[in-house]
N, C-alpha and C positions, 0 to 999 in steps of 0.2 A: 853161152851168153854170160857175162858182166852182171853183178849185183851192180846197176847205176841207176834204175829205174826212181827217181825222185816225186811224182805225181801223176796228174792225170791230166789231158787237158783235150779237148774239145775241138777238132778243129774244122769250124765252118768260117770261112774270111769275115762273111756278115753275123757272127752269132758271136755270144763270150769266148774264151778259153780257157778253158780246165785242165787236161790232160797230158800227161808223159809217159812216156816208152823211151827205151834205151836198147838197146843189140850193139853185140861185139861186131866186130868185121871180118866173113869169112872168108870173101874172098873179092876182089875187085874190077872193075872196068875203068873206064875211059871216057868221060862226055865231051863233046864240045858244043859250050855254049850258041845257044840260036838267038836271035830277035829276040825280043819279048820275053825270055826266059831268065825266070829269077831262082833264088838258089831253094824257095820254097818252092814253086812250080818243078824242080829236078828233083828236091827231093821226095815227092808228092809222087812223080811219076817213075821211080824207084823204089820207093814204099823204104828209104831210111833216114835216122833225122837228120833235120839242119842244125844241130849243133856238130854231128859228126862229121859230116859235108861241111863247114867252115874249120874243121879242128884241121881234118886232114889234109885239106887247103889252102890253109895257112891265111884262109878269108875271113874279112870282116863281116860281109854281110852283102855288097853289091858283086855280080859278075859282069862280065862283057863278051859279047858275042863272038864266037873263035877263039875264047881262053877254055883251055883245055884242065877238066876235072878228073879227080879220082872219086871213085863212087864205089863205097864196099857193098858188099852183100848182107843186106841185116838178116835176114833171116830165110831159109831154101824155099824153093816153090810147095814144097809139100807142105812145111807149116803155115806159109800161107794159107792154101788151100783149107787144110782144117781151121785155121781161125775167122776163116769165111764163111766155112758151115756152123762154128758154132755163132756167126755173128747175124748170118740167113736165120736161123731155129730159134734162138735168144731175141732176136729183136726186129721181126716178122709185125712189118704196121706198125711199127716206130718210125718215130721224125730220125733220118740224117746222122745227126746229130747224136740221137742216143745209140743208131749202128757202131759209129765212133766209138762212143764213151763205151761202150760194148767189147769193142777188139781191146779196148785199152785198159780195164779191168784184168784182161788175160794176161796181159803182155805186163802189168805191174805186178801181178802174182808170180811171173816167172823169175822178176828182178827180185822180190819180195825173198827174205830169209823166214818166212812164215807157209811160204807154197814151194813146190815142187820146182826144177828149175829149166825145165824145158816147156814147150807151148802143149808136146803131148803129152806129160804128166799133166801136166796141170789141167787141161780139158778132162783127163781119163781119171784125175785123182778122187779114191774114195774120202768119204769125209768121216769122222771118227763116228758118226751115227750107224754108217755104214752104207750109207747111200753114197751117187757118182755127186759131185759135187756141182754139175749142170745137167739141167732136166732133158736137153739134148739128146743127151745119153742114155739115160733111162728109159726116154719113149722112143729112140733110134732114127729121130729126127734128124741126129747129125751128120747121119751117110745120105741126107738128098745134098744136092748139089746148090753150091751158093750162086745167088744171084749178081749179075753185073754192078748193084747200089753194094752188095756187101763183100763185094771183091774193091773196089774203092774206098769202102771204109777204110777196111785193113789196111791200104795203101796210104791213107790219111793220116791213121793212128800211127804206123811206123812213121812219120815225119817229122812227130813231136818229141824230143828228148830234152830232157830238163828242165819242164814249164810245167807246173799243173799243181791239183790237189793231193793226187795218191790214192785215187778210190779202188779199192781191193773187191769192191761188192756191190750185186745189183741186186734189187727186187722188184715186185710188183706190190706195193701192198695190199691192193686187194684180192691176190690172188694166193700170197705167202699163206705158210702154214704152220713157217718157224719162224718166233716173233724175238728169237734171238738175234736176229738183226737187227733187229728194228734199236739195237740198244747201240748199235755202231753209230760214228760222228755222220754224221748226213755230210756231203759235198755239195748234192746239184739234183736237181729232177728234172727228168728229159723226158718228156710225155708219159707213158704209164709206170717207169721204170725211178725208183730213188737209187741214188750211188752211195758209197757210205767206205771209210778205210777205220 
């Protein structure tokens, strides 16, 4: 993957937008446009964004029904996968929304020249205290299996490329216990979790 990750951004149609994610292309298919289907709605249900999906298509911004797309591969089944357990275990009884800003925290740490640059270091990375750097990990929550809302996140968060704030970090504050974050720039609060880069 590409250092391109530029911010964060959020994406519920009725809610704000915060968030960015960015992935190289590894490999690609072929769509062709249906009815009703917009270049958000494909890349929503390819899980890569629509700036990449307009690059590579040489699109503006509308499609039409039976025009034929290229659609890369942002990221394999397996890193999905893990970004949906850590996004099930991370944000378990969170609104939507903060599932979202959840996978997309990951996935700007990956772009980030400050984190590791794959989606499984960065889950797996220790942090210089010596701790894993998501609690997932350490309690071994992140080998249960994600659920269908946080397998859709993931899918949502890869959509947005080049929109957002950049939040590198979440917490809870009532629950933190290193209040070294709490000195990062705030972004957004999404029910019990603040984002902060």
């Amino acid at each position: 993957m590409f250092k391109k990750f530029t911010g964060i951004k959020v994406a519920v149609l009725s809610a704000a937008a915060f968030f960015t994610i960015g992935a190289a292309a590894q490999a690609q298919s072929t769509h062709t446009v249906e009815n009703d289907e917009s270049l958000w709605s494909i890349a929503k249900d390819y899980g890569v964004a629509v700036e990449e999906l307009k690059s590579l298509n040489n699109n503006s911004s509308a499609v039409n029904p039976g025009e034929q797309l290229t659609v890369p591969q942002s990221i394999s089944e397996n890193e999905k996968d893990l970004l949906a357990r850590v996004v099930h275990s991370e944000a378990k009884g969170e609104p939507y929304a903060g599932k979202v800003a959840v996978a997309t925290v990951v996935l700007n740490r990956v772009e980030s020249d400050e984190f590791p640059n794959t989606i499984n270091d960065v889950v797996y990375e220790v942090s210089p205290t010596g701790n894993y750097a998501f609690e997932p990990v350490t309690n071994g929550s992140i080998n249960n299996p994600a659920d269908s809302e946080a397998k859709k996140a993931v899918q949502e968060a890869l959509a947005f490329e080049g929109q957002g704030n950049g939040s590198l970090f979440f917490y809870n504050p009532a629950t933190a216990s290193n209040h070294w974050i709490a000195t990062r720039e705030e972004t957004i609060r999404i029910g019990d979790h603040v984002f902060a880069k």
